[in-house]
N, C-alpha and C positions, 0 to 999 in steps of 0.2 A: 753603707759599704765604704762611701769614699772616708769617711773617719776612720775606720778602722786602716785603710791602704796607708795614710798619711801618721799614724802611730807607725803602723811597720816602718813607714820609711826614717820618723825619726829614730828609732831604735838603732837601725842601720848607723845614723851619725851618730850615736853615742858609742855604740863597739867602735867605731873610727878614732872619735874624741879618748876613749880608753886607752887604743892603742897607740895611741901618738903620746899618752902622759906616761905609760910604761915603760916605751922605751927615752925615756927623759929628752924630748926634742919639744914636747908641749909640758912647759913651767906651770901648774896652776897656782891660785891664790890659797896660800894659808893664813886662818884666822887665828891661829893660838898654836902652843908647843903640841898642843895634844890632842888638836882640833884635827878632824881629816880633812884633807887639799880639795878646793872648791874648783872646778874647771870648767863645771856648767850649770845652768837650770834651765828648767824646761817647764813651760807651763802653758797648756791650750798649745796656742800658735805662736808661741812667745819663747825667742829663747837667748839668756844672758850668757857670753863666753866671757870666762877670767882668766888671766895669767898674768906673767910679768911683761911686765913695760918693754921689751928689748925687743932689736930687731930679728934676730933670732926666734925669739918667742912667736913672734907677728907672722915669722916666714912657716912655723909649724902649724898655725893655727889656720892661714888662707892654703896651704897645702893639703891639710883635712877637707876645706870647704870646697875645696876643687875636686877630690876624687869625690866627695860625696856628690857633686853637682852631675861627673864623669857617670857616678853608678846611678842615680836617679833620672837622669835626663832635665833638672831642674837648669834655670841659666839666671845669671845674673841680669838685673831688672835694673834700667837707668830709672824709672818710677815708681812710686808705692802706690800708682794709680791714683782713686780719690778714696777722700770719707766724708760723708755725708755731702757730696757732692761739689768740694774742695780738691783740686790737685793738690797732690804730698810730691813737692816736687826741692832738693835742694840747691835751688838755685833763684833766681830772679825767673819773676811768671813771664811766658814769652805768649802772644797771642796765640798760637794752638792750641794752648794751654785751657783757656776759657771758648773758643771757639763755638764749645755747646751752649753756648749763651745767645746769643745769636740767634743758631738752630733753631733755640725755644720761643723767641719773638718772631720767625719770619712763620714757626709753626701754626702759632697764635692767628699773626695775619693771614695766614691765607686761608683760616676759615671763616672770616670776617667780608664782607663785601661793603663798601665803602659807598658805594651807590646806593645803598639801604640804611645810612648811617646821617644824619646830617653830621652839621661840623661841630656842636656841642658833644653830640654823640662819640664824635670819633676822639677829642679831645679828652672826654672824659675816660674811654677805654683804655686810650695811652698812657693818662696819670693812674689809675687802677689799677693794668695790670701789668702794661710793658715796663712802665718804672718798676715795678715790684720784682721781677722776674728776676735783675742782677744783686737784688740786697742784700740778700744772704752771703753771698759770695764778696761783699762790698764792706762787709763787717770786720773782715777777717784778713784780707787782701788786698794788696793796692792792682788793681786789671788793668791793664794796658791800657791806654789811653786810643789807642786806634781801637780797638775790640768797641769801648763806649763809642766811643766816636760813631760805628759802624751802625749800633743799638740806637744812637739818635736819628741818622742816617733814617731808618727805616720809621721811626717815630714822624719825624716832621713829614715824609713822604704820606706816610697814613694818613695825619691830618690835614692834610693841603688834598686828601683823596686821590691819590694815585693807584691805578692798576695795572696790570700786565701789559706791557705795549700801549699805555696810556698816561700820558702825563699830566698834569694838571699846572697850571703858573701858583707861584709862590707868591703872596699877598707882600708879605714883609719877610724881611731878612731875619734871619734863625738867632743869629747872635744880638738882636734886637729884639725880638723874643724874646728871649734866655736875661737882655737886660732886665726889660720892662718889666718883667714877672718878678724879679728880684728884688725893682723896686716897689709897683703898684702891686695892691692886695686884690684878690679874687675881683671883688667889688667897685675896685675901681678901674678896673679892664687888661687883668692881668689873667694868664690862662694856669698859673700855678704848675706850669710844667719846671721840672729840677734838671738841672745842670750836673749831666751824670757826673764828670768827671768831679766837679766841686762836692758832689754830694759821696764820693768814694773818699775823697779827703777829710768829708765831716764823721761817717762811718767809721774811719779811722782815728780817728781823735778820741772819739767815742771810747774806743777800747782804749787807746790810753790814757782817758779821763778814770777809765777803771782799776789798772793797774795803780795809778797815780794814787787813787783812794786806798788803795790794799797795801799802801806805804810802799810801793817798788821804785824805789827816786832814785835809782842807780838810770831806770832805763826811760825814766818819762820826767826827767827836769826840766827837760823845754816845755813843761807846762807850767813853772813859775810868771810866764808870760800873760797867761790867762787867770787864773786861780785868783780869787779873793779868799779872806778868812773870816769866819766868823768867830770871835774871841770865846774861848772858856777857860782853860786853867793856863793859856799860855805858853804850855810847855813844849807846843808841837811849829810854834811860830817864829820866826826871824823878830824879834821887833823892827828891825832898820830893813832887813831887802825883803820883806814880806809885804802883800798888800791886806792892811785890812781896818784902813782908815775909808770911810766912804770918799766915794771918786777915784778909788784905785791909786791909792799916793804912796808912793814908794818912800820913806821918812830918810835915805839913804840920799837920795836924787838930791834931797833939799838940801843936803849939803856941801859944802865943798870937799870935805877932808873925814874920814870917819877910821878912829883908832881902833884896832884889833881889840883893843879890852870890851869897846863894846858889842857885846853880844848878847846878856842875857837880862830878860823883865827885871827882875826882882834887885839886880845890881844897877838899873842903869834907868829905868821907868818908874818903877814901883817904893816908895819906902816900904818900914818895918811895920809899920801899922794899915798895909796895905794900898794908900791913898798913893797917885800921879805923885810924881816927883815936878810940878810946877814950877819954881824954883829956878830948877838946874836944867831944866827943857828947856824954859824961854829961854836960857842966853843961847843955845842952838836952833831953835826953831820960830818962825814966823806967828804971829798975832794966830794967823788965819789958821793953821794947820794946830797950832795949841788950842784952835775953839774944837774942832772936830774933835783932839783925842780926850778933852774935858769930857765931853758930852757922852763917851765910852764909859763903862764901867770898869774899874779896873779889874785884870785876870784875877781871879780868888780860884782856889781848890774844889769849893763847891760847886762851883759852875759845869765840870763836866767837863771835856774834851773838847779841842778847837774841832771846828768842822770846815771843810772846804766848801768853798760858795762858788758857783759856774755865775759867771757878769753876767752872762745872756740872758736868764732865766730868770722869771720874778722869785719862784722860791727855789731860786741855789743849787737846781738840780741841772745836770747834763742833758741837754736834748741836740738831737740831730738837726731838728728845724733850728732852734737859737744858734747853734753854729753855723749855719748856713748861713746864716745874720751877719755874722761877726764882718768887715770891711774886707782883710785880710783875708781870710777863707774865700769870700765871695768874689773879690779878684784873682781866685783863682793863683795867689802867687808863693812863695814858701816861705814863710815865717823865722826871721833868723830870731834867735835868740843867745843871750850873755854873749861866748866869744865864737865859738867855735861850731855848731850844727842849726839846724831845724827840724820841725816839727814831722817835715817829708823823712826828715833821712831815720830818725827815731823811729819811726813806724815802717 
């Protein structure tokens, strides 16, 4: 029944939308001399309004949407609520916002009794499932930093076995913890628990390691910081500010002065018979840095497409853990890069 009530009521704003284009106060979009004027579409729960750009036009169109809201009882929404369990919110996430995150770890703990758990035990529940609980949202989102905060809060409590009207003393300090783990592995006495907020920041990177790969360099260039190349035809590489000499050598750094003609392989690397331009390199570059790019093959067609290499990772792929790795990340501090942004504000 309620599908059917929600047809009626769009109907309703289309006789509205009709009569606001008939008496010429609602401008629609036309496509062609012969085309007829486009004003809406309507599809499921989905609907596109056109007109012209003017203020006029805008005043006819939120004037429909207001009787319509007047005869419906329907109101304007400051949120689109969630999807899939994400606030659609146009603005900066404020802690309310994630709030049920929280909910969901103190839900967890209080079916858990801690008195029946030794300290491996309670360790091990925290990295399993209390860490898990904000990652989904941690892919997608930068979460308040007090919200995480709150989520460790209740973590190092559990482990230290704290109950209701019950405290337990704290062994070692948390952000000594959080060091040691960072740097000693499982086995050499580290408890493997993650640093939400550091690890909301590798989550993040993540996805714009993604876009980065899907060619989006308008909105993930502060990843030229990170990125290695692995050479194939060349064509997708900087030779000078790109990395893709082992060691991460930026060929651009080595020098003091680098003229605008040089920019591409085949003019300025490469001769006509494909071989290093040897020669004309050493008199700008060092013994040491001409041994590395010798030891390269040079770009040929055949080779296939450059591919981006992540430094972290033995084989060149993005992982959340080798970011975590990275210095920078794991200080927790914001990555400037070239002139003007970082890697926080990009994301």
């Amino acid at each position: 029944m309620s599908p059917y009530i929600f047809v009626l009521c769009m109907d309703k704003l289309t006789h509205l939308i009709a009569e606001s284009v008939d008496s010429e106060n609602w401008h629609p979009l036309k496509v062609g001399r012969s085309r007829p004027p486009i004003s809406h579409l309507m599809f499921a729960d989905d609907l596109l309004l056109f007109g012209k750009a003017t203020e006029i036009n805008m005043k006819a169109i939120t004037d429909s949407l207001d009787r319509f809201c007047d005869l419906s009882g329907f109101k304007e929404a400051s949120s689109l609520g969630k999807y899939l369990d994400i606030p659609l919110v146009g603005r900066a996430p404020r802690c309310s916002d994630f709030e049920h995150l929280v909910n969901k770890v103190k839900l967890k703990l209080s079916g858990w009794k801690t008195t029946n758990l030794s300290f491996a035990g309670r360790a091990t529940l925290t990295k399993s499932v209390i860490q898990a609980i904000p990652i989904y949202s941690m892919m997608t989102t930068p979460i308040p930093k007090s919200v995480l905060m709150d989520i460790q809060r209740l973590q190092r409590n559990f482990i230290w076995g704290h109950e209701e009207g019950q405290k337990k003393m704290h062994m070692i300090k948390w952000d000594t913890l959080m060091r040691d783990t960072l740097k000693l592995p499982k086995e050499n006495g580290g408890l493997a628990v993650q640093n939400l907020p550091i690890m909301n920041q590798a989550c993040l990177m993540k996805m714009g390691w993604n876009l980065r790969e899907g060619n989006n360099m308008q909105s993930c260039d502060n990843f030229r910081l990170f990125e290695n190349w692995s050479i194939g035809h060349g064509k997708s590489v900087h030779a000078w500010r790109d990395k893709w000499l082992e060691g991460g050598i930026v060929l651009a750094q080595c020098m003091e002065n680098i003229t605008e003609e040089i920019t591409q392989w085949t003019a300025n690397m490469v001769d006509e018979e494909g071989n290093w331009k040897t020669r004309m390199l050493s008199l700008m570059l060092s013994p040491e840095i001409m041994s590395r790019i010798t030891t390269l093959p040079p770009p040929i067609d055949t080779d296939g497409a450059d591919e981006r290499v992540w430094p972290g990772d033995p084989l060149g792929r993005f992982t959340i853990s080798s970011c975590m790795r990275l210095p920078c990340v794991r200080a927790g501090c914001k990555v400037e890069t070239h002139k003007e942004s970082s890697v926080g504000k990009i994301l």
